[in-house]
N, C-alpha and C positions, 0 to 999 in steps of 0.2 A: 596629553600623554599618547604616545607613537604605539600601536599593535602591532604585537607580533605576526599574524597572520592580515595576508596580503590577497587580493586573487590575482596572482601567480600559479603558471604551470604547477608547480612543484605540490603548491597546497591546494590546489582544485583536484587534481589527482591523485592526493592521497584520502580529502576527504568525499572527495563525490565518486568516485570510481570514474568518472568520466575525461576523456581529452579535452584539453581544453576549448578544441575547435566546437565540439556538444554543448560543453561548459556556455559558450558563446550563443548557442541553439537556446540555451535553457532561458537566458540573461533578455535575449532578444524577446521570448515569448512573455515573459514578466514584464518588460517593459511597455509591449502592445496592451498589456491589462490597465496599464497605470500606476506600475509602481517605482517609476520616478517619481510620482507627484510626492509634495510635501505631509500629505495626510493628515490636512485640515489643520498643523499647527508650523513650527518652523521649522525653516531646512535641515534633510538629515546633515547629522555628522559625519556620515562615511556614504562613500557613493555605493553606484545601486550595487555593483557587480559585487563588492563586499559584504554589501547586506544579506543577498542571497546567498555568499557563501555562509556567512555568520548561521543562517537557518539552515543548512547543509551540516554543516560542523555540528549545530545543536541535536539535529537530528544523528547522524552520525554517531557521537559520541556521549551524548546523555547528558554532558555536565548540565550544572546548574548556569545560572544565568551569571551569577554575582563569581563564579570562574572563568566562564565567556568572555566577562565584560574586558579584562586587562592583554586576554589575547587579543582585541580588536580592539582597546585602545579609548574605552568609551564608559560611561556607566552599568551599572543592569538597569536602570529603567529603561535606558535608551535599548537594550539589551532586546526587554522585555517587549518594547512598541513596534520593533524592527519585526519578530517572529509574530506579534497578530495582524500585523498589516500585510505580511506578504505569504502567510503560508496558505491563503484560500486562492492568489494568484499563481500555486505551483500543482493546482490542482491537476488530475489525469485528464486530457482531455475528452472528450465524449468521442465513443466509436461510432463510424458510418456504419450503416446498416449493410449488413448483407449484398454484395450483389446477386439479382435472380441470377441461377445456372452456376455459380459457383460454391463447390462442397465448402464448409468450414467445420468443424471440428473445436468447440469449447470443452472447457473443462472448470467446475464449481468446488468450493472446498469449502471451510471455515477454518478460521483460526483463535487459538484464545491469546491474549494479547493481555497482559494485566496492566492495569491502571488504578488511581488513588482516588479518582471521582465516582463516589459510591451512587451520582445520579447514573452513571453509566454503566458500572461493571453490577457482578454478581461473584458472589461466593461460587465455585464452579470447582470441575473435575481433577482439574489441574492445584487444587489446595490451595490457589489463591484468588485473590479479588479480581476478578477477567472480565473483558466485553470478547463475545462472537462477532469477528470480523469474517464478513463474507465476501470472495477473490471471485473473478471468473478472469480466466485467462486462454487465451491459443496455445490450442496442443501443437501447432503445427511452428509458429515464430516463436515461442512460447511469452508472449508478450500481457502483460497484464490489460483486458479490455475495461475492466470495472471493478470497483468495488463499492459495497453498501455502508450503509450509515451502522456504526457498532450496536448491535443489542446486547443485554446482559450475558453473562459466560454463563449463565444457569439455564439457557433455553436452547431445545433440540435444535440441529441442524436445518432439519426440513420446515421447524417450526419457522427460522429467521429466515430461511430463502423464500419463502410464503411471504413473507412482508416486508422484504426488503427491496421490491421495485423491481429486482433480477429478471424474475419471470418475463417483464414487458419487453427488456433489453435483449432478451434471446431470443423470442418470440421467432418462432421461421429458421433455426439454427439448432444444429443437432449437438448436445450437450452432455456428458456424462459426469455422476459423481459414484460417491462410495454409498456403503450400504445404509448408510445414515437418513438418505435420500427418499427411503423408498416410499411410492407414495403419491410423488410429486410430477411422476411425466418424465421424468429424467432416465436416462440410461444409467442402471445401478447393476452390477454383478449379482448371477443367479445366486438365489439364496438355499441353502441345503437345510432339508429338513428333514425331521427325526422319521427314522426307518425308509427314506427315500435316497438315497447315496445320488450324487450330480452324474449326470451322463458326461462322458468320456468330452463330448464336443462342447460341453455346457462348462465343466473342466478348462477345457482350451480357449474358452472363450474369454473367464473369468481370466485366467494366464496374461494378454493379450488386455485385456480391461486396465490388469494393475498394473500393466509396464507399459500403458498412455498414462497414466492419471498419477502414476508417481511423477510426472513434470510438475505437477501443480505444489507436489513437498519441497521438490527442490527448489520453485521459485519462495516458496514462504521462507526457505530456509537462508536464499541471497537477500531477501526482502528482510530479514532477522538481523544481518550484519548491521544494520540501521540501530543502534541500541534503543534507542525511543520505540519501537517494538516490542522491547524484551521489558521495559517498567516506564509506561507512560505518566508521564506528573501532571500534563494540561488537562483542562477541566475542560467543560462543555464539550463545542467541535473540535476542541484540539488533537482528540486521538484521530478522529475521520481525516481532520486537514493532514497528521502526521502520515496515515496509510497513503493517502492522496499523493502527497510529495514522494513517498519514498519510492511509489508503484511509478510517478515518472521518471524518475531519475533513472530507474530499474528499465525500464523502457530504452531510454536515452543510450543509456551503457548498451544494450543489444544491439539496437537497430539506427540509433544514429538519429 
């Protein structure tokens, strides 16, 4: 049976945001991991460049696999084996450290991301079943540099950036979040307390704080067009490998 969706211009750029010449960036980098090989059983059915588009699409648009399956032509299990083989190869790649003498400027957030694996998520603020996804991005490319493994939607901010590895990866690099933070080392907006009113420059500062650090809403917010974001269905690493992929793609589309 013949699928609809091809990787073609047409449908690489409607579902990845990307041109296809990036498209080609993305394809080349999966394939140096290994994911042309067979994957211990027999040959795919559809070549590589299709397959990653098939996890692009899934991602994208949320359907189910067994709706997947007739756009590309194929069963859902095959559906199925295509998206756990290659979505830990579309991982974000790891950032270089720092060079000494040059300023950088991070920015940390979390986000709540609902999900149906109750090993993962938590009953949380947002009224549904969530995992705290934690972002660190460039203020300045505004480029995703990292993200951590999801903890439950029912634990503090500063709780999960404590244990989420983040700390080591900043290490040496000046970083701001929200007030959520405080606590932690991090640059957070002065906090106003009762019977002391903010000074005039403490005022301006916090001003100046939340017109850096609103980039980090706006990237959760292009990182959200990915609907697998808005209700993830994969169980275990599936939602980390799903932020992983989408935070490159997100990349891609920027900077090329």
């Amino acid at each position: 049976m013949a699928g609809v969706l091809r990787a073609e211009p047409v449908w690489v750029e409607t579902f990845t945001g990307l041109p296809m010449g990036r498209f080609e960036k993305l394809l080349r980098a999966v394939r140096e991991r290994g994911g042309n090989g067979p994957g211990g059983g027999r040959p795919w059915c559809l070549p590589l460049a299709e397959r990653v588009l098939l996890v692009a699409v899934y991602y994208r648009t949320n359907l189910t696999m067994r709706q997947l399956a007739p756009l590309f032509g194929c069963s859902p299990a095959t559906v199925c084996r295509v998206i756990k083989r290659l979505r830990p190869l579309l991982a974000l790649e790891p950032v270089p450290r720092p060079v000494a003498g040059v300023e950088r400027l991070w920015i940390v957030d979390g986000t709540l991301v609902p999900v149906r694996d109750r090993t993962v998520g938590a009953s949380s603020r947002n009224y549904r079943f969530s995992a705290n996804v934690q972002v660190i991005m460039d203020a300045d490319t505004r480029l995703v540099v990292a993200s951590a493994r999801p903890a439950p939607g029912n634990k503090a901010d500063a709780h999960v950036w404590r244990e989420s590895g983040l700390p080591a990866l900043a290490a040496g690099t000046t970083v701001i979040a929200d007030g959520a933070y405080l606590g932690t080392g991090l640059i957070v907006p002065h906090r106003r307390r009762a019977g002391r009113p903010l000074l005039r420059g403490q005022e301006e500062d916090n001003a100046e704080h939340r017109r850096v650090r609103a980039r980090v809403e706006h990237t959760f917010a292009r990182m959200k067009n990915w609907k697998i974001l808005r209700d993830c269905r994969q169980k275990g690493d599936g939602l980390h490998h799903a932020v992983q992929t989408v935070a490159t793609m997100h990349n891609l589309a920027l900077a090329g």
